[in-house]
C-alpha positions, 0 to 999 in steps of 0.5 A, a space after each residue: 746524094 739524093 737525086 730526087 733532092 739535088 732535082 727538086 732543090 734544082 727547081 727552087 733555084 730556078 724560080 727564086 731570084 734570091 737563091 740565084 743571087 746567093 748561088 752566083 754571087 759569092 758577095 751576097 752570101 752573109 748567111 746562109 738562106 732561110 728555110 732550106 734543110 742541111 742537105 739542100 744547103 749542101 746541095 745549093 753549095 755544089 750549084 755555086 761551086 760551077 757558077 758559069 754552068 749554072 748560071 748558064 742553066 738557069 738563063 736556058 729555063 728562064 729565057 724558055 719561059 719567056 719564049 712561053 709567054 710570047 708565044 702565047 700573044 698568038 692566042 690574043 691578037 689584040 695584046 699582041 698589037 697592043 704591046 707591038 704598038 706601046 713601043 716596048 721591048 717585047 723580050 724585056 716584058 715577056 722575062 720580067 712577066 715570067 720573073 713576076 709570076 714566079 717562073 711558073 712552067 706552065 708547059 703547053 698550056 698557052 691558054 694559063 700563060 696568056 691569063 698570067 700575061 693579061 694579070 701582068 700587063 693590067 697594072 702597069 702603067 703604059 696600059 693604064 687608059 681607058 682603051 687599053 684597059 679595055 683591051 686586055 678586058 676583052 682579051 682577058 675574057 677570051 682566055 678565060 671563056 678558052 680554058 673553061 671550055 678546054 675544062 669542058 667543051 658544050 654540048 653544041 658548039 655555036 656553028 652547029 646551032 646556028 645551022 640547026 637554027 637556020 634549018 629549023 626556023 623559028 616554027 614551033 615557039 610556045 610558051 613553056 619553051 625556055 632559051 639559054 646562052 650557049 657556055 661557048 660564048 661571053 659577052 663582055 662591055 668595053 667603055 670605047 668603040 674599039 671597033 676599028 681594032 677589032 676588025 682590023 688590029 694592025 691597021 688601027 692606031 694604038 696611040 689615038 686616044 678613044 672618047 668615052 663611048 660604051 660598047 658591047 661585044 660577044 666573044 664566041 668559039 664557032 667550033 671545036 677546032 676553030 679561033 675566036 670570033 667577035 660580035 658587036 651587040 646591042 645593050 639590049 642583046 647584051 643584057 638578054 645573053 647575061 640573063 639567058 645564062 639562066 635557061 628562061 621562057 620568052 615571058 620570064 625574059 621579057 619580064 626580067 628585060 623591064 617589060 620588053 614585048 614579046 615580040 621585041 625578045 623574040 627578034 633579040 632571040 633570033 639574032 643571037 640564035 643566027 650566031 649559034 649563041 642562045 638556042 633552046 635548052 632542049 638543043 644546047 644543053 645536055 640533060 646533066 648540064 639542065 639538071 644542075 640549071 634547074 635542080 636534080 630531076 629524074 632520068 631514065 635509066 640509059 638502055 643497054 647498047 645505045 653507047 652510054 649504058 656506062 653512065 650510072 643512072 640518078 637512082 644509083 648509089 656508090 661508095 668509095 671503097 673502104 680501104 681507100 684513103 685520101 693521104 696527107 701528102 700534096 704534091 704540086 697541088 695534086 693529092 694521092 689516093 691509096 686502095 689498101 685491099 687492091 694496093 694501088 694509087 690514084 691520083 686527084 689533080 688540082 681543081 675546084 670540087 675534086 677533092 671535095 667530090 672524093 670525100 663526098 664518095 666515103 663514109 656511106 653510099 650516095 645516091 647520085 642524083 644528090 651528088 651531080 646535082 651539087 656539081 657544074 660539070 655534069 661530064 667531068 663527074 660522069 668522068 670521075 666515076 667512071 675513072 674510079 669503077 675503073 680501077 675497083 676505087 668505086 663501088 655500086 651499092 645498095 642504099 645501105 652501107 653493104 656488110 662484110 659479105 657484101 663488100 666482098 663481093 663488091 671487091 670481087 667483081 671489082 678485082 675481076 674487071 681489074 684482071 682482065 687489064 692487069 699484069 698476072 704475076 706467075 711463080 713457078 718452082 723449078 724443083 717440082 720439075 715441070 715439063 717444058 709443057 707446063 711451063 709453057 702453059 703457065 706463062 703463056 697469056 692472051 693478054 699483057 706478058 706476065 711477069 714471071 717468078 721462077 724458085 730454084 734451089 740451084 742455079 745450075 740444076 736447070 740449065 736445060 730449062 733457061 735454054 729452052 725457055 730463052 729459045 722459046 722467047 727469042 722464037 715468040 712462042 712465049 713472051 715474060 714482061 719480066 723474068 726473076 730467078 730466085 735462087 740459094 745458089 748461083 752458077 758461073 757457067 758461061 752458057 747458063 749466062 748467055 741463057 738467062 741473057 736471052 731469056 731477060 730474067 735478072 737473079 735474085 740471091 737469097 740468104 745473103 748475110 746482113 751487112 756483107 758476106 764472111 766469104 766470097 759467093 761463088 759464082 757470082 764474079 762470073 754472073 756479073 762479068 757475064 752481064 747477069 744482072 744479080 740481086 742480093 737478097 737479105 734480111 737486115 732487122 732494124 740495123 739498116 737504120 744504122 748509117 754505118 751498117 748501110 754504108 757497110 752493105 753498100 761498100 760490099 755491093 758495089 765492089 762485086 757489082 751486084 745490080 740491086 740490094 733486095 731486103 725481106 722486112 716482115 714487120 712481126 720479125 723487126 718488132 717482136 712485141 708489136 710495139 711499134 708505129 707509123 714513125 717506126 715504120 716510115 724510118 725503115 722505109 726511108 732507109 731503104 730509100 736512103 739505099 736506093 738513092 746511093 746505090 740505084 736500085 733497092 726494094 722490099 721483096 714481101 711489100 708491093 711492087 711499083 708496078 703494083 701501086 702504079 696499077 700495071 699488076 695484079 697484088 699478090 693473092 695472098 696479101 690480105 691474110 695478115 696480122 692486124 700488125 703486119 697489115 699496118 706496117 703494109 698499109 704505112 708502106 703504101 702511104 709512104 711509097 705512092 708520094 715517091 712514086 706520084 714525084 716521079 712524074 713530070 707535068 713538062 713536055 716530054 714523053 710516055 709513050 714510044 710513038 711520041 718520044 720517036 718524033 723527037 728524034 726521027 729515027 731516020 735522022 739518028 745519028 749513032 742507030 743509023 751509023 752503028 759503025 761509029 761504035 764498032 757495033 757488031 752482032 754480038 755486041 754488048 752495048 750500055 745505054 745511059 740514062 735509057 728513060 723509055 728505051 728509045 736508043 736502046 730499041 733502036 740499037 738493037 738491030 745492031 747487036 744481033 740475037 746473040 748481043 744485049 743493050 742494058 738500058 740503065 735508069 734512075 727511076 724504076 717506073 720508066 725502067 717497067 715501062 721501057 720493058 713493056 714496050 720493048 716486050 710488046 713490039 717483040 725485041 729479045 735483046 733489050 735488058 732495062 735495069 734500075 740504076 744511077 748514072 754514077 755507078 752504072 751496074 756492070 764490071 770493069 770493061 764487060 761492054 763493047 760501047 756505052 751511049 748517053 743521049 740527049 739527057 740535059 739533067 745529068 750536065 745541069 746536075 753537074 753529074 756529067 763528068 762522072 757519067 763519062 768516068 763510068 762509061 769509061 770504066 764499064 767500056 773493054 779496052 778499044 771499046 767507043 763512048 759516045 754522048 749526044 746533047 742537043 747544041 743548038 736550036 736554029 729558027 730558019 727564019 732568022 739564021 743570022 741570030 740563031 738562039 742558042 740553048 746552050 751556048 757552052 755545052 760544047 766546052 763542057 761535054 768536051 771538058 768531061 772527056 779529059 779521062 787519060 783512058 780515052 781518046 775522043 775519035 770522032 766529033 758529029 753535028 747533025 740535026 732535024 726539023 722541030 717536030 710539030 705538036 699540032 694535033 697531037 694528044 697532050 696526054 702523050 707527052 706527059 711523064 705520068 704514071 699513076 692513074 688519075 682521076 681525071 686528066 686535065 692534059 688530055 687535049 690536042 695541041 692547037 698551036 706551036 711553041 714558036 711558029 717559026 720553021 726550027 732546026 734541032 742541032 745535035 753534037 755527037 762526041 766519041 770517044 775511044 778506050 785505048 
């Protein structure tokens, strides 16, 4: 089944009450729900075949999100008492918040889950007086003032201009000087004299009803990093700052304030500027921000090496490439751009004006100065361009609309900026007999590993050159992001396996027949059953369309235990005539995926890679020399393929980089990398790791094995399995493998590794997957081989070890159920735990699943505040078992 469908039908469950109820509760199924397809009612059917586990499931995200929705009552204090002080359960308001606002994850951003809070509490009726009305009013402000500036900080925060002001004075006032309200401040009326509140909310009483007594208030950030201040202002003060939002003169203020004397504005003036509130439009506002205040005014070009040459002056004009297309398809709100020329994705995150300023880029060159000034945000803009420029979306141009030559060469200093970031992409053909030398030199980079194709006839033909180029590797003299030998013939000798082990390279088979072989391929048992990781090529015309053909493949693939099926689909080759479309096109690709989703690992060797789309390597040269026909069948592919890749990521908490995902689990504190005696390990040792993500086990499993043992890192997702190589090829390990696959049908032989591990991967036991993950280990594991499976147990706020909340109240049940195998004897069972780490100070960027460029990031900020300021404990169960 489709891993990807089981998932995103997982998480419609989660937020649907409706579903829930039809899943766990057998009497309310009259029907079958609306607007579900065949395959998700399959898949809602499994759900509630394991009805305790899933509603176990469903209680552990939903209650995570209420958990959300008290810890954002940090972030507005005066709620915080007011709730505290209504006499309601405060867990029962944060559930039914989440149940009202439709299970909404909002992830770290605390600030979007006060705002829904704030929307909720406003209607009910415990909070329908006048006082507390006004409240939530003032708290509803400060998150809304929070998130616009997260979107986009000031020029000057209110500290700074306060202590400009205070250095400078009020000399040097004349009339053409015009003030402006600083943007990290708002003011805001109430209908009560909340003062005592504000001061001081858990002294003030939340039940003592307040006359009608109308007051207002400035609400501010002094700083960047610092919690929001309140000012009590006069009408008079209030009325100016709202005016002052537009930059005015003393003449034009005193005009709008019904004739108030010059003086009298001027000392209004001095008492917002003393708070950094209000200050000339010359100190508080960038020259972009005064240019979309005041209309498109001229700037001068910014000269070379002041630090901002980068920024494109007004006179400019830029194109969007193009080749470049705006896809259909949207993904939770974000919408995909596809470069046919470079073949690469980009991705326009929801908001007000991106796509708008996307479309705003086709068609003809725009001067730049007419396209800020339709724009707010004069930083996000700069931002966007750069982004673009960046990844060759984006072109300088004339004012006219740049010719055939032009556009060239437009895309060649483009494709030159690229290369210097991306991956190289090296073919080499082992048959011209280069010397050890060139090869060498070849493959040998100052930049990124290269990823290195290697054409052979024979496998066994260049044994010596395995060996040597695996020497080399393992010594540093040459590193390979990822190695492929391409070959019409394979070999089952031990020694060539144990040289393209230690080389890294996988090897691709070609002229496999379509569906399956007459005979057996000679060589191959032995390349499996010595880890290789082996390929079927094959060239399977429009009969992949066919069910039954594919689950012919598919049958025969999996009883050699080959890695992956690689197909070769030349668009001139399926439809002769030319005398098909867009439709045909797409029906190939998704039987393709269709292969991938029961097998693990499937592709198109003559399209683009991931790794191509996802912008990490360099296209093939030779990509743009097409029929008009096969270019369409090209760029059909990248229109369908990007969607896939983009529904990869996840805007959740977790990881994309090792040093991120290493503070999850300290790896001093983990359990089996730092007692690999557990598992019997031993230099030379083979180990699978499943379910291997970005390679954290398998990084810190290596010390174990040795040089001469190897780790397979086994992962559904071939992007995480790129990437996990990267960073293992960066940080120098020789012994890692990372291989696409499914956890269901892991890609080795009966009993060809020594130990098989599972850490810490909640999907496959929501999914139901984890009795056949531990099958699998079973099956892959030698005779007196260990298994082990980590899931985190519990988690423990130390402030209150007497109610611990438990995330998964019977996951010790469930994981010990799954080792009822009749091969396995569990040996050993390990409780063990850390500290929760801390999110303060770090970059929300890293702890993202994102993949494809964006055009802007609207994560890249710092973690301010913690989930759950109380001290927590992570409480992990360790279970091992042993093959007899």
């Amino acid at each position: 089944m489709d891993a990807q469908l089981v998932w995103n039908t997982w998480r419609r469950v989660l937020t649907s009450d409706e579903l829930v109820e039809w899943v766990l509760s057998p009497d309310s199924r009259a029907g079958d729900p609306d607007g579900l397809t065949p395959d998700e009612l399959a898949v809602l059917r499994d759900f509630a075949d394991t009805p305790a586990a899933t509603a176990q499931n469903i209680g552990m995200y939903r209650r995570g999100l209420a958990r959300n929705v008290l810890g954002a009552l940090d972030l507005v204090p005066l709620t915080r008492r007011l709730l505290q002080a209504s006499g309601l359960d405060l867990d029962a308001v944060a559930t039914e918040c989440a149940r009202v606002t439709g299970y909404v994850d909002n992830g770290p951003h605390f600030w979007r889950t006060a705002a829904d809070l704030l929307a909720y509490l406003v209607r009910l009726p415990d909070f329908g007086s006048r006082a507390r009305q006004d409240v939530l009013a003032i708290d509803a402000a400060t998150v809304a003032l929070a998130r616009r500036l997260g979107g986009s900080a000031p020029p000057v925060w209110p500290d700074s201009a306060a202590a400009a002001f205070s250095a400078g004075g009020s000399d040097g006032r004349h009339e053409s000087v015009r003030y402006v309200a600083n943007p990290a401040a708002v003011a805001v009326s109430t209908s009560c004299d909340l003062s005592g509140w504000i001061v001081n909310p858990f002294n003030f009483d939340a039940v003592e009803e307040l006359e009608h007594s109308p007051r207002h208030w400035l609400i501010y950030f002094p700083a960047a990093e610092a919690a929001h201040e309140y000012a009590q202002l006069s009408e008079r003060a209030a009325r100016a700052f709202d005016l002052l939002r537009t930059p005015r003169t003393v003449a034009e203020l005193s005009q709008a304030l019904d004739g108030l004397p010059a003086a009298d504005v001027l000392a209004v003036i001095d008492s917002l500027s003393g708070l950094g509130v209000v200050g000339r439009e010359a100190d508080l506002l960038s020259r972009s921000d005064q240019a979309a205040l005041t209309g498109p005014r001229e700037q001068p070009r910014v000269p070379a090496g002041s630090g901002l040459a980068d920024r494109l002056p007004n006179d400019a004009f830029v194109l969007l490439d193009p080749a470049v297309q705006v896809l259909d398809t949207e993904i939770d709100g974000h919408r995909l751009l596809s470069h046919g020329y470079f073949e690469a994705g980009m991705v326009v995150p929801p908001g007000d004006g991106l796509l708008e300023f996307v479309t705003a880029l086709s068609q003809q060159p725009v001067n730049l100065g007419a396209l800020r000034a339709r724009f707010d945000d004069q930083e996000i803009i700069d931002t966007m361009l750069a982004s673009l420029r960046q990844h060759g979306f984006l072109h300088v141009t004339p004012q006219t609309m740049p010719s055939a030559d032009d556009l060239a060469r437009l895309r060649g200093v483009a494709g030159q900026a690229r290369g210097q970031t991306l991956r190289r992409s090296v073919v080499l053909d082992l048959d011209d007999r280069l010397s050890m030398q060139e090869l060498r030199d070849q493959v040998s980079t100052e930049g990124s590993a290269p990823e290195v194709l290697l054409l052979c006839a024979r496998l066994a033909d260049h044994g010596r050159t395995f060996a040597e180029l695996a020497r080399l590797r393992q010594a540093g003299t040459v590193r390979m992001h990822h190695t492929v030998v391409r070959t019409g013939e394979l070999s089952g000798d031990r020694e060539l396996s144990d040289s393209l082990n230690r080389l890294g390279a996988s090897v691709v088979l070609e002229g496999v027949p379509w569906p399956t072989p007459d005979h057996p391929i000679p060589g191959l048992d032995e390349l499996t059953r010595g880890c290789v990781a082996v390929h079927a090529l094959m060239t399977p015309g429009l009969s992949i369309l066919d069910d039954s053909v594919r689950s012919r493949a598919l049958a025969w693939a999996g009883s050699v235990f080959v890695s992956g099926l690689c197909f070769r689909l030349e668009a001139e080759a399926l439809w002769p005539a030319g005398d098909a479309g867009e439709d045909d096109f797409i029906a190939v690709f998704d039987a393709v995926q269709a292969v991938e989703n029961e097998f693990g690992d499937a592709s198109i060797v003559n399209l683009p890679s991931d790794e191509v789309l996802l912008g990490n390597t360099m296209p093939s040269s030779d990509s743009h020399q097409l029929s008009a026909f096969a270019d369409s069948f090209r760029t059909s592919y990248l229109r369908w393929r990007i969607p896939l890749l983009k529904s990869t990521e996840n805007d959740n908490s977790w990881s994309q980089v090792p040093e991120v995902e290493d503070k999850l689990v300290r790896s001093s504190e983990d359990l089996l990398p730092t007692h690999p005696e557990l598992l019997l390990l031993r230099p030379g040792s083979v180990v699978v790791d499943v379910c291997g993500g970005l390679g954290r086990v398998a990084r810190r499993l290596s010390p174990a094995v040795g040089d001469d043992g190897l780790v397979i890192s086994v992962e559904m997702f071939r992007c995480l399995s790129d990437r996990a190589r990267r960073f293992a090829c960066e940080r120098g390990f020789t012994n890692l493998h990372f291989r696409p696959g499914l956890a269901q049908r892991i890609p080795l032989p009966d009993a060809t590794a020594d130990a098989a591990v599972n850490e810490w991967t909640g999907a496959i036991w929501e999914l139901g997957l984890g009795p056949t993950l531990i099958r699998e280990m079973a099956r892959v594991v030698r005779p007196g081989g260990r298994i082990a499976v980590t899931h985190r147990l519990v988690q423990l706020r130390l402030a209150s070890l007497g109610q611990p909340w438990v995330q998964y109240d019977e996951i010790y049940a469930w994981i010990r159920e799954s080792f009822a195998h009749p091969d396995l004897t569990i040996i050993a069972e390990r409780v063990w735990g850390q500290i929760v780490p801390s999110l303060v100070g770090e970059n929300a960027t890293r702890w993202r699943k994102q993949y494809m460029p964006r055009l802007i990031n609207p994560f890249d900020i710092t973690y301010k505040y913690d989930e759950n300021p109380d001290t927590c404990a992570d409480v992990y169960l360790t279970v091992i078992a042993q093959r007899q």
